[in-house]
C-alpha positions as MATLAB code, in Angstrom:
seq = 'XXXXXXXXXXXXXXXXXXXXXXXXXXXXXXXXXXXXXXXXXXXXXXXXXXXXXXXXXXXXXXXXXXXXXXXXXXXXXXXXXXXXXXXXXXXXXXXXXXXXXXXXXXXXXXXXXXXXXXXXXXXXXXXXXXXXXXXXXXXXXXXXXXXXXXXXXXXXXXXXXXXXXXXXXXXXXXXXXXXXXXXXXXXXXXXX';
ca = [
       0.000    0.000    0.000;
       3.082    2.475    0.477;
       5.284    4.255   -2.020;
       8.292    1.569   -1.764;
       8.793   -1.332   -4.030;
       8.027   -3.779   -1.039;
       4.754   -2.315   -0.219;
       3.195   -5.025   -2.573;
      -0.390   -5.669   -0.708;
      -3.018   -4.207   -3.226;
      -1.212   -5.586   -6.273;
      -0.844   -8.901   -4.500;
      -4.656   -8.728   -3.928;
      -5.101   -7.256   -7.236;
      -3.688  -10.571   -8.521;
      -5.564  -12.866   -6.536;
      -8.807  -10.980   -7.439;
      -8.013  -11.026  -11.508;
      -8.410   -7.366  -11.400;
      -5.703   -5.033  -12.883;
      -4.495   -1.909  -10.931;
      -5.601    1.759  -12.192;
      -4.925    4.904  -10.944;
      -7.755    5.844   -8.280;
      -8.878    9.786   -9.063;
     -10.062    9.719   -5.544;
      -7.355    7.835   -3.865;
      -4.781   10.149   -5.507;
      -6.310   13.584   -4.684;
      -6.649   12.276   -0.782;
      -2.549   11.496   -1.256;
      -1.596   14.781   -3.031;
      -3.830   16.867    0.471;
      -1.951   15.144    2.534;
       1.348   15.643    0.654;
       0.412   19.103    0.488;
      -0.484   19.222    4.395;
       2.535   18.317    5.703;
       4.602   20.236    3.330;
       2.813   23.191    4.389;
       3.342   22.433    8.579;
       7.224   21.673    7.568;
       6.807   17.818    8.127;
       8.160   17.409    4.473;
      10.618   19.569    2.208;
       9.658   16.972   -0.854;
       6.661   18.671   -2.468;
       4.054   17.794   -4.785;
       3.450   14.283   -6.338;
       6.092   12.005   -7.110;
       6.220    8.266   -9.023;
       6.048    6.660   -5.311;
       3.571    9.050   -3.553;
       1.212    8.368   -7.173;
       1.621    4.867   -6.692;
      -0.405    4.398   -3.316;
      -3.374    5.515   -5.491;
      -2.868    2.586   -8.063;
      -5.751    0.063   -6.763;
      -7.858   -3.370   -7.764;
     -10.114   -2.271  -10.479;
     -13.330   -1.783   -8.733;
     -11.681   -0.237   -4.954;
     -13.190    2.525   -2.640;
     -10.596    4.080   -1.285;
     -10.521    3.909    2.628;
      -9.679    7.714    4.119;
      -6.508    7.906    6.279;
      -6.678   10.598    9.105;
      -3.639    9.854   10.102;
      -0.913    8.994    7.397;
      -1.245    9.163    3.464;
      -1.957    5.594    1.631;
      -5.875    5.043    1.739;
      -7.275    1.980    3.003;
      -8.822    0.131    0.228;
     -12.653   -1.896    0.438;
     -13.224   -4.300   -2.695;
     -16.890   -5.826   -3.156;
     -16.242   -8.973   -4.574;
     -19.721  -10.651   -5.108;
     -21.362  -11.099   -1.624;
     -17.515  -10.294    0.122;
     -16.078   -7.278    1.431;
     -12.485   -6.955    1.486;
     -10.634   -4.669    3.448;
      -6.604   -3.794    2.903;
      -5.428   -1.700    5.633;
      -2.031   -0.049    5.975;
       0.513   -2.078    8.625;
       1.289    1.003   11.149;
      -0.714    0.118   13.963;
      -2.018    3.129   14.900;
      -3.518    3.888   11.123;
      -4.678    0.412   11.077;
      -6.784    1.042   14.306;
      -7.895    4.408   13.410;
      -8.948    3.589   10.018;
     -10.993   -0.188   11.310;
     -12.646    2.450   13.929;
     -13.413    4.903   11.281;
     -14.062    3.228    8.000;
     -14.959   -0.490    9.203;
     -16.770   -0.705   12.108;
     -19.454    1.438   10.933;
     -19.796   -0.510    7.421;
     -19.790   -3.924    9.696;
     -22.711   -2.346   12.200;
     -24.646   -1.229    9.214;
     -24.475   -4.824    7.852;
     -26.267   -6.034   11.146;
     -23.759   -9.280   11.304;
     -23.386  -11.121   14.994;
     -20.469  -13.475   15.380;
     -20.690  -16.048   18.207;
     -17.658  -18.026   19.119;
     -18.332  -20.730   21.762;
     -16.628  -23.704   22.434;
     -15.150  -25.905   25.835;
     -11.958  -28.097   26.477;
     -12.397  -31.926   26.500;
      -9.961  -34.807   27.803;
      -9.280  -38.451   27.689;
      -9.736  -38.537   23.666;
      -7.459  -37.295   20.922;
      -8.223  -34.948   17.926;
      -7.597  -37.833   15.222;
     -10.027  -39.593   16.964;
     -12.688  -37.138   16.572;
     -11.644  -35.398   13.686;
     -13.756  -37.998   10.713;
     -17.447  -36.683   12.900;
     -16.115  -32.861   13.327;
     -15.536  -33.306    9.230;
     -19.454  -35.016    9.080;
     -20.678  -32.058   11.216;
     -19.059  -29.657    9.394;
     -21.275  -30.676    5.992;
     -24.056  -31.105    7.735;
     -23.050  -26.931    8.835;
     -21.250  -25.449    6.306;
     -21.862  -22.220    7.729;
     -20.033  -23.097   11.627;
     -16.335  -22.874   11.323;
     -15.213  -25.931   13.939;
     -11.842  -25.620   14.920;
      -9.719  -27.667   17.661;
      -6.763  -26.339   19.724;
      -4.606  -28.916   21.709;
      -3.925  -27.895   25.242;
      -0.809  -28.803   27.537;
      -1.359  -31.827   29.185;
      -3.643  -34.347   26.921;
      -6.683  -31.512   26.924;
      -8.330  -30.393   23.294;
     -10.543  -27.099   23.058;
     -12.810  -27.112   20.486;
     -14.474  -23.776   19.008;
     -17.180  -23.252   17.143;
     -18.231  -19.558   15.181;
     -20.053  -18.302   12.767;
     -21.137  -14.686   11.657;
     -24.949  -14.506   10.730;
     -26.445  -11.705    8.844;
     -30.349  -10.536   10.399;
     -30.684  -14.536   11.427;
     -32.059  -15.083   14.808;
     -31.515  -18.294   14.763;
     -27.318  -18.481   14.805;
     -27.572  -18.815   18.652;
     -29.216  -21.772   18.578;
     -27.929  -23.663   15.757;
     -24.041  -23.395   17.635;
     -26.083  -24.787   20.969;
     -27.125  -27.742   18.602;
     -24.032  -28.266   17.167;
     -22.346  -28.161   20.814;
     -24.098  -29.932   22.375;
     -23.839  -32.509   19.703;
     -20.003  -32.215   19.920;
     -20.145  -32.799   23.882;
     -22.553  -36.154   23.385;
     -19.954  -37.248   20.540;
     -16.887  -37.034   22.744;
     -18.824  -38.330   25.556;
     -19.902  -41.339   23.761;
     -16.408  -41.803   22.648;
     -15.188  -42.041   26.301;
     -14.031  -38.425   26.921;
     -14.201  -36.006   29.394;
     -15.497  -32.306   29.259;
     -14.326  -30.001   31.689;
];
């Protein structure tokens, strides 16, 4: 997203995407103000636009640029089909101030609820249970089921999902849960 060869995120996504990079009108007047601004506070004796400050504006056919209050290469939101995807600059504090800014509201607007829920289990190994997590996971393509070994010979398992204006998501993880404890119980283990 930056102006130095290395900064290689939108063309990488660019890439992914099949798009081709343009020149953003928007993204590139947003870079030349705030060029301009801290030439004018004596932050920067470079002025006006140069090849690297013009190529933070070159985004995936399609982008909206992101506005950064704090530093000078936009944040970039693609709508690929029924996907959002955000690119964010890496300096923490822009990142934060532009997810606070530019995401959250989009994401609140969107009415989604992600529910993560899950416990720790004993006395049975993942391979063991992994074939019926893989059965449960076609019978709910939506619920992303996930184990974590623990120290000692104790397995967390996780379940989440993020449901758009469905009021049923709660429920369907409890039935998938509690479907997950009777399988491990059945199987001889122990949830703690």
């Amino acid at each position: 997203m930056g102006p130095t060869f290395d900064d290689m995120t939108n063309n990488g996504i660019a890439i992914g995407l099949g798009k081709e990079l343009i020149l953003n009108n928007q993204a590139y007047r947003s870079i030349e103000e705030s060029y301009n601004k801290l030439n004018k506070i004596g932050r920067l004796k470079l002025k006006g636009m140069t090849k690297a400050r013009e190529k933070m504006a070159f985004l995936p056919q399609g982008s909206i640029p992101l506005t950064n209050n704090i530093g000078t290469a936009p944040g970039v939101l693609i709508k690929e089909k029924n996907t959002n995807i955000f690119i964010l600059p890496g300096v923490p504090t822009e990142m934060k101030a532009m997810f606070k800014n530019s995401i959250l509201p989009l994401l609140k607007e969107n009415k989604r609820i992600f529910i993560q829920k899950g416990f720790i289990f004993t006395e049975i190994g993942e391979s063991q249970i992994a074939p019926l997590i893989n059965e449960l996971k076609d019978n709910y393509p939506n619920l992303w089921i996930k184990t974590h070994p623990k120290s000692g010979p104790s397995i967390e398992i996780e379940l989440s999902i993020t449901c758009f204006d469905n009021p049923n998501c709660h429920e369907k993880v409890d039935v998938v849960l509690n479907k997950l404890k009777h399988i491990i119980l059945d199987l001889g283990g122990q949830i703690k």
